[in-house]
mmCIF file of the N, C-alpha and C atoms, coordinates in Angstrom:
data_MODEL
# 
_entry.id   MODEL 
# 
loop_
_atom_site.group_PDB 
_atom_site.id 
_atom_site.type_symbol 
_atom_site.label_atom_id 
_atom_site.label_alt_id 
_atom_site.label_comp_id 
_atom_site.label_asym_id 
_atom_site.label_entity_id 
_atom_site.label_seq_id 
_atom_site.pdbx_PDB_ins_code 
_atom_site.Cartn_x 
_atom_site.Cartn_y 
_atom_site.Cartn_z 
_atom_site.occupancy 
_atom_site.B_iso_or_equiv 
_atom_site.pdbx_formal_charge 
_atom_site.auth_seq_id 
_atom_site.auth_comp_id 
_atom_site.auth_asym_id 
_atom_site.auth_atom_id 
_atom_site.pdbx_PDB_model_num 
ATOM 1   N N  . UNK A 1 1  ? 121.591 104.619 17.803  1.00 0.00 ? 1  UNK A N  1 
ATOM 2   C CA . UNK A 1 1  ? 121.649 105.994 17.353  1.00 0.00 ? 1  UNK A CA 1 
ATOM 3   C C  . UNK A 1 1  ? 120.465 106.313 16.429  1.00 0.00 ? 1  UNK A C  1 
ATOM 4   N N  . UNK A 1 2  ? 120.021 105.165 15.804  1.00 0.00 ? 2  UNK A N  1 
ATOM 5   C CA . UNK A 1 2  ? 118.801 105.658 14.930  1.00 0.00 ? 2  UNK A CA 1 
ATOM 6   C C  . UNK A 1 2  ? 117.731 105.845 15.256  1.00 0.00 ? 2  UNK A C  1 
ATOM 7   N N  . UNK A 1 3  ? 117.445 105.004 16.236  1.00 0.00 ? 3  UNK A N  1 
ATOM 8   C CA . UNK A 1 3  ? 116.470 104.785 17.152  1.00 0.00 ? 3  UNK A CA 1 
ATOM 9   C C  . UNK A 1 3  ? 116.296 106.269 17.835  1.00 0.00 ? 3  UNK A C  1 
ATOM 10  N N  . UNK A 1 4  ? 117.231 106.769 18.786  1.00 0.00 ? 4  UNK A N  1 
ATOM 11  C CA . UNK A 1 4  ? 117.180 108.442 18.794  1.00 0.00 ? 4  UNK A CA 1 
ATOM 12  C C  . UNK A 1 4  ? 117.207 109.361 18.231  1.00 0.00 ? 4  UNK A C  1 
ATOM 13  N N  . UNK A 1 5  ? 117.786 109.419 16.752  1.00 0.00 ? 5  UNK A N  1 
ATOM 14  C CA . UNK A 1 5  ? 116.861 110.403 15.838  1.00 0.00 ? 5  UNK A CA 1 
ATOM 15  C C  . UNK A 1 5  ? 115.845 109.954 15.520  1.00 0.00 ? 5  UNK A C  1 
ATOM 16  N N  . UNK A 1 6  ? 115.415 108.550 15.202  1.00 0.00 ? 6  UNK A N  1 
ATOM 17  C CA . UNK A 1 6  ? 113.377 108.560 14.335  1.00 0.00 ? 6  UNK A CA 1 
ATOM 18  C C  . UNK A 1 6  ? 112.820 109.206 16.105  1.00 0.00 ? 6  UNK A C  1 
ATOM 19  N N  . UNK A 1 7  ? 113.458 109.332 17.065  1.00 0.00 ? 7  UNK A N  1 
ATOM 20  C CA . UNK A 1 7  ? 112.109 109.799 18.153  1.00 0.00 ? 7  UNK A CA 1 
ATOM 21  C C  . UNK A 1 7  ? 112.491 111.165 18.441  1.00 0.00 ? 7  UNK A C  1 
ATOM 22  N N  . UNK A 1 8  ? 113.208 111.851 17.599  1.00 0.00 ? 8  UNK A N  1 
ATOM 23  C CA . UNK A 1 8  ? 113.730 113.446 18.015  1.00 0.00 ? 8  UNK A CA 1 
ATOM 24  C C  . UNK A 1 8  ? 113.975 114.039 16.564  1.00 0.00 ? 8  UNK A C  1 
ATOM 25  N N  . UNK A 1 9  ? 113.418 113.421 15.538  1.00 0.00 ? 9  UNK A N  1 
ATOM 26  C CA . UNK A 1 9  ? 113.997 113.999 13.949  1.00 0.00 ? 9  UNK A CA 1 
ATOM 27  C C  . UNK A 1 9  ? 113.168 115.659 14.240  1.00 0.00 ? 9  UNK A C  1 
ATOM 28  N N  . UNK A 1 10 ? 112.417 115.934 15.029  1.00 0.00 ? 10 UNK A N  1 
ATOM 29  C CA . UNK A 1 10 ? 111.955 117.437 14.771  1.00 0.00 ? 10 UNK A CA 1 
ATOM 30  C C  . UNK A 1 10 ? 113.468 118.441 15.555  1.00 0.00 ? 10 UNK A C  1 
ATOM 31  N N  . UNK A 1 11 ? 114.229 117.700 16.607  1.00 0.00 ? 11 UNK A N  1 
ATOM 32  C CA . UNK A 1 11 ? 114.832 118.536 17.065  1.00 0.00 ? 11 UNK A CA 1 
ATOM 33  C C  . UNK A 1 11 ? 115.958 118.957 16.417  1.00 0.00 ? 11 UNK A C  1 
ATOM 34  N N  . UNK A 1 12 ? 116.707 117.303 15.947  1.00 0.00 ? 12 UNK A N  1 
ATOM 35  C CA . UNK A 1 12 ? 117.673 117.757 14.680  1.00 0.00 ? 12 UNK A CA 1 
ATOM 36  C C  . UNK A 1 12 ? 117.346 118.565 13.452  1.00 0.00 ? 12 UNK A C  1 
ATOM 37  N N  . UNK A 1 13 ? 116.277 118.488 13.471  1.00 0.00 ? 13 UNK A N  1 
ATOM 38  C CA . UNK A 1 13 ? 115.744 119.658 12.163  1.00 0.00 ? 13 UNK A CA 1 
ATOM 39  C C  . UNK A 1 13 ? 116.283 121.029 12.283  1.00 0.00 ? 13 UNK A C  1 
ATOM 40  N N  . UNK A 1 14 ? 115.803 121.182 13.290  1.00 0.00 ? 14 UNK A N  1 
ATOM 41  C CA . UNK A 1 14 ? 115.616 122.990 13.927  1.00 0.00 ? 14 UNK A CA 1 
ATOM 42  C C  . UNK A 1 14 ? 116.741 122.848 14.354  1.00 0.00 ? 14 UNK A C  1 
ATOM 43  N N  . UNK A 1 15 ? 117.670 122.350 15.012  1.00 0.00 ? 15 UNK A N  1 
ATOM 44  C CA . UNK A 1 15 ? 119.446 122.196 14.874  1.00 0.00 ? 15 UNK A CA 1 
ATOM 45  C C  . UNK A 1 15 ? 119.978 122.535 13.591  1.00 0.00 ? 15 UNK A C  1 
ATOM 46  N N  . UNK A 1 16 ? 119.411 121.467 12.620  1.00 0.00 ? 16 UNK A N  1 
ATOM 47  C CA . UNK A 1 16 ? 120.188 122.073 11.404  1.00 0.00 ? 16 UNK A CA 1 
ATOM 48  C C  . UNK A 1 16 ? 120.090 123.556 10.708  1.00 0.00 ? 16 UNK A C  1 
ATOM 49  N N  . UNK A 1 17 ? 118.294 124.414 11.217  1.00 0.00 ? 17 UNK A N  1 
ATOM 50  C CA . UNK A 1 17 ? 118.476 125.089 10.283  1.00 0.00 ? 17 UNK A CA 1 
ATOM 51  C C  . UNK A 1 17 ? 118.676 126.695 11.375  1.00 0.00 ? 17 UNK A C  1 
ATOM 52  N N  . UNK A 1 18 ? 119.065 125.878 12.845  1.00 0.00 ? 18 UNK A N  1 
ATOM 53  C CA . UNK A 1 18 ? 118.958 127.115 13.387  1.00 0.00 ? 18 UNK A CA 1 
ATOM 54  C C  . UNK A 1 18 ? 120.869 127.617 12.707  1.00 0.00 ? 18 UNK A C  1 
ATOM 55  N N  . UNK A 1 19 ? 121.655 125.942 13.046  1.00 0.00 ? 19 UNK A N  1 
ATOM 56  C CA . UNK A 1 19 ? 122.942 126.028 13.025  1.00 0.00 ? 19 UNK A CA 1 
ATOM 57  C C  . UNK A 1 19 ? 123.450 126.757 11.536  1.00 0.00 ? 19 UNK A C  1 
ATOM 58  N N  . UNK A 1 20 ? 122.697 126.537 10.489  1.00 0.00 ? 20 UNK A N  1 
ATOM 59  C CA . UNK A 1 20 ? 122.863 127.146 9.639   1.00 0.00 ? 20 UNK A CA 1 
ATOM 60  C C  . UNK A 1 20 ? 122.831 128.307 9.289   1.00 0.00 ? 20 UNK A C  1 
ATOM 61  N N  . UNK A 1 21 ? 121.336 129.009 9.852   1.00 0.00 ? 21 UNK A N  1 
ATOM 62  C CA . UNK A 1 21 ? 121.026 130.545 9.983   1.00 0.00 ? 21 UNK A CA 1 
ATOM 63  C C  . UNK A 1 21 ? 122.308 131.475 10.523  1.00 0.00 ? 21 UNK A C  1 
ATOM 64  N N  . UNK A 1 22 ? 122.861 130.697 11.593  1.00 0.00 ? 22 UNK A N  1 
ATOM 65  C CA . UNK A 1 22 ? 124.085 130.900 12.456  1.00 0.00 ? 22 UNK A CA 1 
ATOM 66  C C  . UNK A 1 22 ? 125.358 131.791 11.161  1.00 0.00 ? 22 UNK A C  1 
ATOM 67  N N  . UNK A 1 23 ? 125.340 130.549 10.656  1.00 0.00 ? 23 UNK A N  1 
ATOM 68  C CA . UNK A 1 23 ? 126.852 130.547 9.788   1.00 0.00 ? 23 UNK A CA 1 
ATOM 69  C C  . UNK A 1 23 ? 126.306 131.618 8.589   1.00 0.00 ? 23 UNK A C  1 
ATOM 70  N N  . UNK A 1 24 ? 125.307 131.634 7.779   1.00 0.00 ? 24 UNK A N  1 
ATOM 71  C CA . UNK A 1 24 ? 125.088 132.584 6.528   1.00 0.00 ? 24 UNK A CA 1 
ATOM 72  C C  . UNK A 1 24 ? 124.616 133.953 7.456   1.00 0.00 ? 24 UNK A C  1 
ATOM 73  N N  . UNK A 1 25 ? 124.630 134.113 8.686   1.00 0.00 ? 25 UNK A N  1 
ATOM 74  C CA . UNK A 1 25 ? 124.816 135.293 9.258   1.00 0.00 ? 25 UNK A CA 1 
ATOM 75  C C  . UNK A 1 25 ? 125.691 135.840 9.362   1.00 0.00 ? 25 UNK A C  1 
ATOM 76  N N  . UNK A 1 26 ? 127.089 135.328 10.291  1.00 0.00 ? 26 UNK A N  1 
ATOM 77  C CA . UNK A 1 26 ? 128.004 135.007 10.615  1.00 0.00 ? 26 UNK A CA 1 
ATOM 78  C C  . UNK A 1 26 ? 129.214 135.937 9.008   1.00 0.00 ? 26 UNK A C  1 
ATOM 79  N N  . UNK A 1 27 ? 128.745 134.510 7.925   1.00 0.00 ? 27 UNK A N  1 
ATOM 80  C CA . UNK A 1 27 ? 129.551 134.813 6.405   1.00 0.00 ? 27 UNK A CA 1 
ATOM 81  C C  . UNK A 1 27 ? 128.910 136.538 6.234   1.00 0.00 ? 27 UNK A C  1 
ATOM 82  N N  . UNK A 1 28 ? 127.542 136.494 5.778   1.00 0.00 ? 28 UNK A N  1 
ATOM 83  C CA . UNK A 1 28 ? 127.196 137.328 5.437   1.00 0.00 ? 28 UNK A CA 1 
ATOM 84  C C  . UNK A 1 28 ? 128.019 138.975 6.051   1.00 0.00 ? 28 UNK A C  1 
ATOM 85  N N  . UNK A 1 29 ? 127.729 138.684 7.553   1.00 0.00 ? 29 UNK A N  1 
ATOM 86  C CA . UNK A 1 29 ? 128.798 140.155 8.214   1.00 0.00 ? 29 UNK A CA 1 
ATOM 87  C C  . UNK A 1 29 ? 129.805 140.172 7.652   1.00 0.00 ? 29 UNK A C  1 
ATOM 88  N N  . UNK A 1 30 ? 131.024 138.585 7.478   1.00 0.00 ? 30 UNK A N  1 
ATOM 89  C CA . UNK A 1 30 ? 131.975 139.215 7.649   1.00 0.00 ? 30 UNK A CA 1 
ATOM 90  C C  . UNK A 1 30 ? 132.492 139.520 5.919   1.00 0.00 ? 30 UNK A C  1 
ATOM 91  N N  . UNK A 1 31 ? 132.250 138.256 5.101   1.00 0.00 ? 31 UNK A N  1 
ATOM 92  C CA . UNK A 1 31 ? 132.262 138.501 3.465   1.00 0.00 ? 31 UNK A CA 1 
ATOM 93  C C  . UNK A 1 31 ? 131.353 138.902 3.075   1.00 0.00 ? 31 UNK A C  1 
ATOM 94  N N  . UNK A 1 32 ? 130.617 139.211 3.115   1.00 0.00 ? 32 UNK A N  1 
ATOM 95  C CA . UNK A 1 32 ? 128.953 139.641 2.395   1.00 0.00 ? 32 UNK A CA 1 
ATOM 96  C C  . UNK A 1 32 ? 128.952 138.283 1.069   1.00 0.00 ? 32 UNK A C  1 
ATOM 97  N N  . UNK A 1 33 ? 128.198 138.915 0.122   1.00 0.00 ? 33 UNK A N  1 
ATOM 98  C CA . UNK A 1 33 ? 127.873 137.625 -1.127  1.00 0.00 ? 33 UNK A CA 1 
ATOM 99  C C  . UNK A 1 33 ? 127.996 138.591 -2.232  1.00 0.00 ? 33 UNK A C  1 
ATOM 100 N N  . UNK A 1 34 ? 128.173 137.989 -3.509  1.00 0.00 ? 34 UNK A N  1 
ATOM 101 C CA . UNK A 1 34 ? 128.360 138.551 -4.446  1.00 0.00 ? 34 UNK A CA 1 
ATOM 102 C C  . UNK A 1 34 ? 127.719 137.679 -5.704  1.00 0.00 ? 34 UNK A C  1 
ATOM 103 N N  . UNK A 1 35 ? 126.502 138.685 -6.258  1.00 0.00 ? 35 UNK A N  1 
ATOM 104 C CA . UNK A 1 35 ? 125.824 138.490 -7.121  1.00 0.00 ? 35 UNK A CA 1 
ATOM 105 C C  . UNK A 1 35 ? 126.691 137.577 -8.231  1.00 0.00 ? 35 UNK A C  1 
ATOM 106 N N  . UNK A 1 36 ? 126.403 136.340 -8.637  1.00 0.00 ? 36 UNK A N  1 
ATOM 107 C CA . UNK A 1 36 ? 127.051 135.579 -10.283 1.00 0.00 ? 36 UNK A CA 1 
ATOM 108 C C  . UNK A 1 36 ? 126.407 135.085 -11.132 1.00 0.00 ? 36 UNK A C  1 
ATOM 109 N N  . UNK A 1 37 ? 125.527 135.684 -11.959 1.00 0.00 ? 37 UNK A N  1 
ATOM 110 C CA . UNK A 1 37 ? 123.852 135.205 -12.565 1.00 0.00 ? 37 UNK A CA 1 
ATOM 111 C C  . UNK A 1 37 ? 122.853 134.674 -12.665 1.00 0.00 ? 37 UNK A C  1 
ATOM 112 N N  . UNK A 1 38 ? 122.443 135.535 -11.311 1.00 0.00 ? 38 UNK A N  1 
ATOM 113 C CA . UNK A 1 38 ? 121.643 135.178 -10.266 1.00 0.00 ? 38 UNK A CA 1 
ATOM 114 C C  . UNK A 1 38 ? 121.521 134.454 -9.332  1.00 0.00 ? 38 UNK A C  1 
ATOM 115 N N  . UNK A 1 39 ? 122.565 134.109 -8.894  1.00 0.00 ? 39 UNK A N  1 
ATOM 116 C CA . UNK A 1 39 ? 123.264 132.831 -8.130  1.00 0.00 ? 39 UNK A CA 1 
ATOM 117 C C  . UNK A 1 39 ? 124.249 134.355 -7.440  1.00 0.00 ? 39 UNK A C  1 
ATOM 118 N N  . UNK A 1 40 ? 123.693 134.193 -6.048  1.00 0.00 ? 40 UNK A N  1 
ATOM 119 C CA . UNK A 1 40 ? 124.558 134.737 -4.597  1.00 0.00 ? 40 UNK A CA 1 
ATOM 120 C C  . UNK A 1 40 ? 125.711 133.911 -4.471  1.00 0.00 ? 40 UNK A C  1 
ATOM 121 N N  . UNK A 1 41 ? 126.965 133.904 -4.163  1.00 0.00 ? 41 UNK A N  1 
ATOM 122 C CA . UNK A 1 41 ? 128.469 132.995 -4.080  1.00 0.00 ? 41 UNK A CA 1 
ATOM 123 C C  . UNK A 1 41 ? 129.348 134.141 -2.994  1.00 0.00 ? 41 UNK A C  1 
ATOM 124 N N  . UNK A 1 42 ? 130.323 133.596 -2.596  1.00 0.00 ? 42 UNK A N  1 
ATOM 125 C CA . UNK A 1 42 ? 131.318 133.973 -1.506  1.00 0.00 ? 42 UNK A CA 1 
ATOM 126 C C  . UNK A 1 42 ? 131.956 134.654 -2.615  1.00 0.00 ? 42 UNK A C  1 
ATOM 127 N N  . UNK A 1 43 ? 132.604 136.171 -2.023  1.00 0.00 ? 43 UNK A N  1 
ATOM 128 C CA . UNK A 1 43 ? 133.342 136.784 -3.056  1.00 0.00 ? 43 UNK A CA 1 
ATOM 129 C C  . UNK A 1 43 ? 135.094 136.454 -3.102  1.00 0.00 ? 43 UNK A C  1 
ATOM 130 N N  . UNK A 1 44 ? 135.488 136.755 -3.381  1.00 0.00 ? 44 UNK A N  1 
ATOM 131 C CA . UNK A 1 44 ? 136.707 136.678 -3.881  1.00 0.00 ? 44 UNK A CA 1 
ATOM 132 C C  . UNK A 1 44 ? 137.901 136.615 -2.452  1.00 0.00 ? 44 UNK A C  1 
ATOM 133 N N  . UNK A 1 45 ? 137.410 137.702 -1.665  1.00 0.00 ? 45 UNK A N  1 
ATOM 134 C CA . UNK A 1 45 ? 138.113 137.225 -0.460  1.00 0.00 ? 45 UNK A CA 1 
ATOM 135 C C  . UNK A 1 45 ? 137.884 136.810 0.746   1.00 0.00 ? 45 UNK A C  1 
ATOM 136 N N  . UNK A 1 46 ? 136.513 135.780 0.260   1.00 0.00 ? 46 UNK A N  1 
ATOM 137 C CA . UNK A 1 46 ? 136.114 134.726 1.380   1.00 0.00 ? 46 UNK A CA 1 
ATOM 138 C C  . UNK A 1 46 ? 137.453 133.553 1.371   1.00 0.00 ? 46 UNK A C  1 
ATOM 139 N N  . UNK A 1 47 ? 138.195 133.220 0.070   1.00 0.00 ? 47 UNK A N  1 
ATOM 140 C CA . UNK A 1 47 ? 139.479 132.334 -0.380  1.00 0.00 ? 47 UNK A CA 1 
ATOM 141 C C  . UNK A 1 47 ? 138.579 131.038 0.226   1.00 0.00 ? 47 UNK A C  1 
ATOM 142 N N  . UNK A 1 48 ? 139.654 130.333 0.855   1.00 0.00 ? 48 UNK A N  1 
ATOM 143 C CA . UNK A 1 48 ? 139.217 129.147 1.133   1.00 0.00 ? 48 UNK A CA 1 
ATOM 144 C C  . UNK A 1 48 ? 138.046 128.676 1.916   1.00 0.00 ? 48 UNK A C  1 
ATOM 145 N N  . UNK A 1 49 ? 137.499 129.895 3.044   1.00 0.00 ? 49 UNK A N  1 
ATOM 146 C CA . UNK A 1 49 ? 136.498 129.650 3.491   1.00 0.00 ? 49 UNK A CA 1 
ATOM 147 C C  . UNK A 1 49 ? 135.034 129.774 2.049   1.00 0.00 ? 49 UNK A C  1 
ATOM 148 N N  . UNK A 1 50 ? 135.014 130.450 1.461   1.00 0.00 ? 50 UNK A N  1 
ATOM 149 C CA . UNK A 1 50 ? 133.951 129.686 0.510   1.00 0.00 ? 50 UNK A CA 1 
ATOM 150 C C  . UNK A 1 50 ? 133.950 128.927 0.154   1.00 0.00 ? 50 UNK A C  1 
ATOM 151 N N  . UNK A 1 51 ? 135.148 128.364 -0.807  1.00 0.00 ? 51 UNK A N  1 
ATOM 152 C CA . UNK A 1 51 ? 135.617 127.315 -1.373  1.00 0.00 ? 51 UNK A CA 1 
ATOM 153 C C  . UNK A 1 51 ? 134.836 125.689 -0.684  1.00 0.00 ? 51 UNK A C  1 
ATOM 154 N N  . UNK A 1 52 ? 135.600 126.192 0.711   1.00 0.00 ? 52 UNK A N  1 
ATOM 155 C CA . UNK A 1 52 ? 134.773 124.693 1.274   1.00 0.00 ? 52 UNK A CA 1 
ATOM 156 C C  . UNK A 1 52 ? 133.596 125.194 1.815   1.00 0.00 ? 52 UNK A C  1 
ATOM 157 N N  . UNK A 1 53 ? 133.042 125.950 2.370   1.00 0.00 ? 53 UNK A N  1 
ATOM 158 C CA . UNK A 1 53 ? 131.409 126.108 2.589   1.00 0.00 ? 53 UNK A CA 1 
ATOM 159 C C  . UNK A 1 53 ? 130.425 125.954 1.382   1.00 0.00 ? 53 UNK A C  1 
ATOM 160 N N  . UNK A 1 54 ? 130.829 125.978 0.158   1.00 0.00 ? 54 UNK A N  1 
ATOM 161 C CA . UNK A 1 54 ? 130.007 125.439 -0.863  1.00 0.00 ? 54 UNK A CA 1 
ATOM 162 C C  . UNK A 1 54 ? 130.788 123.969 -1.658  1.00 0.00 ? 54 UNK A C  1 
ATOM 163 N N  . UNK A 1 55 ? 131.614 123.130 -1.082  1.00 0.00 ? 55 UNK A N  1 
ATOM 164 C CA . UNK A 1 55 ? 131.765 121.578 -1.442  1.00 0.00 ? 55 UNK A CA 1 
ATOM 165 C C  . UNK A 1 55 ? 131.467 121.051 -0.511  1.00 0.00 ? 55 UNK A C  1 
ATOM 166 N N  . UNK A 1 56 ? 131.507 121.472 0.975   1.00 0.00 ? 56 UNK A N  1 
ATOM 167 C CA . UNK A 1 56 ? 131.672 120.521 2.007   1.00 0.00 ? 56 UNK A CA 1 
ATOM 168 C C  . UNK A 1 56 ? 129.929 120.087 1.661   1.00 0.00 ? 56 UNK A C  1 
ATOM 169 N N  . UNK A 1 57 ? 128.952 121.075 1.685   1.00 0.00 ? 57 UNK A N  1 
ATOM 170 C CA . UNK A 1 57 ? 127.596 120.462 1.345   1.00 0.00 ? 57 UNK A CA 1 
ATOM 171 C C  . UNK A 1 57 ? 127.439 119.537 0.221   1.00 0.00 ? 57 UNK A C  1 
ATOM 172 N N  . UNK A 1 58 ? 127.649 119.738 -0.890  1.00 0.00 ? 58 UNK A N  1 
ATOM 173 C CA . UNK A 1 58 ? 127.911 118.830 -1.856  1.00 0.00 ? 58 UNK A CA 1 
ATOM 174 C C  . UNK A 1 58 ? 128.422 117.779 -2.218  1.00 0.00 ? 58 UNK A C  1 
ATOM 175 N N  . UNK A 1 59 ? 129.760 117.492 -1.207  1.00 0.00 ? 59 UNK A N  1 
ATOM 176 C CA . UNK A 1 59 ? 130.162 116.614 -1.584  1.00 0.00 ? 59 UNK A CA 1 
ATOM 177 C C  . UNK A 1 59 ? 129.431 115.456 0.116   1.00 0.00 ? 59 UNK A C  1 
ATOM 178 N N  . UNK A 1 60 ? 129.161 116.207 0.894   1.00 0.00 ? 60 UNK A N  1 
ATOM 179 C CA . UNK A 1 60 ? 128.305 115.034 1.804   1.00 0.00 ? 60 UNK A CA 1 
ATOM 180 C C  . UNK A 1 60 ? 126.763 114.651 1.041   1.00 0.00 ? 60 UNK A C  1 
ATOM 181 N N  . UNK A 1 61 ? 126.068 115.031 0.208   1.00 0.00 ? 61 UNK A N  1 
ATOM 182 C CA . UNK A 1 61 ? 125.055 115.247 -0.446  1.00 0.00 ? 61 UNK A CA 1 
ATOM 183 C C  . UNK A 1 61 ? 125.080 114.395 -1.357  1.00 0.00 ? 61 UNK A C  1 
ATOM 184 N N  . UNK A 1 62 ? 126.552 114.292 -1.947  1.00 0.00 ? 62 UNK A N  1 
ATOM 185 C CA . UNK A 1 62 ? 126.614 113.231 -3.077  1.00 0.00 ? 62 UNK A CA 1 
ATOM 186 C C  . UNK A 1 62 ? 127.202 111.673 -2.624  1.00 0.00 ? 62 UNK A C  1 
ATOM 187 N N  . UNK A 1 63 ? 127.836 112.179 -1.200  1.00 0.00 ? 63 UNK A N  1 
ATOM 188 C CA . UNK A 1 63 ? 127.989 110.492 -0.532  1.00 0.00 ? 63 UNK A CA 1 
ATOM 189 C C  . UNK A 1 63 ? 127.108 109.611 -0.175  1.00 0.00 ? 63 UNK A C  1 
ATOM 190 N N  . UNK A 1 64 ? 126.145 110.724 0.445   1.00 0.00 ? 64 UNK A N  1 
ATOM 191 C CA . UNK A 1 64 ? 125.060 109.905 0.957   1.00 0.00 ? 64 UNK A CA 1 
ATOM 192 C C  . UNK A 1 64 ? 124.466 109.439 -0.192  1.00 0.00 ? 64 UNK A C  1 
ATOM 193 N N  . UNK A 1 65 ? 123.471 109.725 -1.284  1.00 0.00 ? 65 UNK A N  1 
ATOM 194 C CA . UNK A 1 65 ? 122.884 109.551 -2.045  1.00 0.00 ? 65 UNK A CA 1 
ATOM 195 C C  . UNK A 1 65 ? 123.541 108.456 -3.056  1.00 0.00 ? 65 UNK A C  1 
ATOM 196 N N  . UNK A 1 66 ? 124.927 108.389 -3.018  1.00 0.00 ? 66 UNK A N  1 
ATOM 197 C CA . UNK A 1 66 ? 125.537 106.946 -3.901  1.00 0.00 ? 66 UNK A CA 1 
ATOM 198 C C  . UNK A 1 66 ? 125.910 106.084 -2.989  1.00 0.00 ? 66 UNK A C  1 
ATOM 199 N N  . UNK A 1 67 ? 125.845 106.381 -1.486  1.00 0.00 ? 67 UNK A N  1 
ATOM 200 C CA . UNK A 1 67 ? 125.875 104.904 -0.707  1.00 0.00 ? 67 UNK A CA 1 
ATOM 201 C C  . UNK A 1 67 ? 124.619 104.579 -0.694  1.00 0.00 ? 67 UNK A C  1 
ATOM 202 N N  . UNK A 1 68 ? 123.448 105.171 -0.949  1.00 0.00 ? 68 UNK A N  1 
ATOM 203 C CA . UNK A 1 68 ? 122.086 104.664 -0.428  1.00 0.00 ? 68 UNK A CA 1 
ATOM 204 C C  . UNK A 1 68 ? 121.840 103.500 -1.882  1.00 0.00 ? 68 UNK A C  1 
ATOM 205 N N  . UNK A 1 69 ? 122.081 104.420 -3.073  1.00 0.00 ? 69 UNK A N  1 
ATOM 206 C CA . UNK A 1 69 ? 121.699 103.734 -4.253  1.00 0.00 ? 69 UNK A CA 1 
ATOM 207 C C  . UNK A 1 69 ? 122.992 102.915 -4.607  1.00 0.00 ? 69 UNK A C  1 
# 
């Protein structure tokens, strides 16, 4: 498996940031964002879908980085 991303890491790239563009489109229509000092956040009745669209990144962000070290 690694071996096929080091010979395709440009395609997973543009996967990640097309798949992403996707979803803060997607949020944006249906919750919009709401200004919190100066920091854009899911408003109040995004409920649980914000909730985890801003840990689920974080907390894979912080797994990886304390299994590596």
């Amino acid at each position: 498996m690694t071996l096929i991303l080091e010979k395709h890491w440009i395609w997973l790239w543009a996967l990640v940031w097309v798949f992403a563009i996707i979803i803060a489109t997607i949020t944006q229509t249906v919750y919009g964002f709401t200004p919190s000092g100066g920091i854009c956040y899911y408003p109040q009745s995004a409920g649980l879908y914000g909730e985890l669209m801003q840990f689920i990144p974080r907390s894979i962000s912080f797994i990886t980085t304390t299994s590596i070290g």
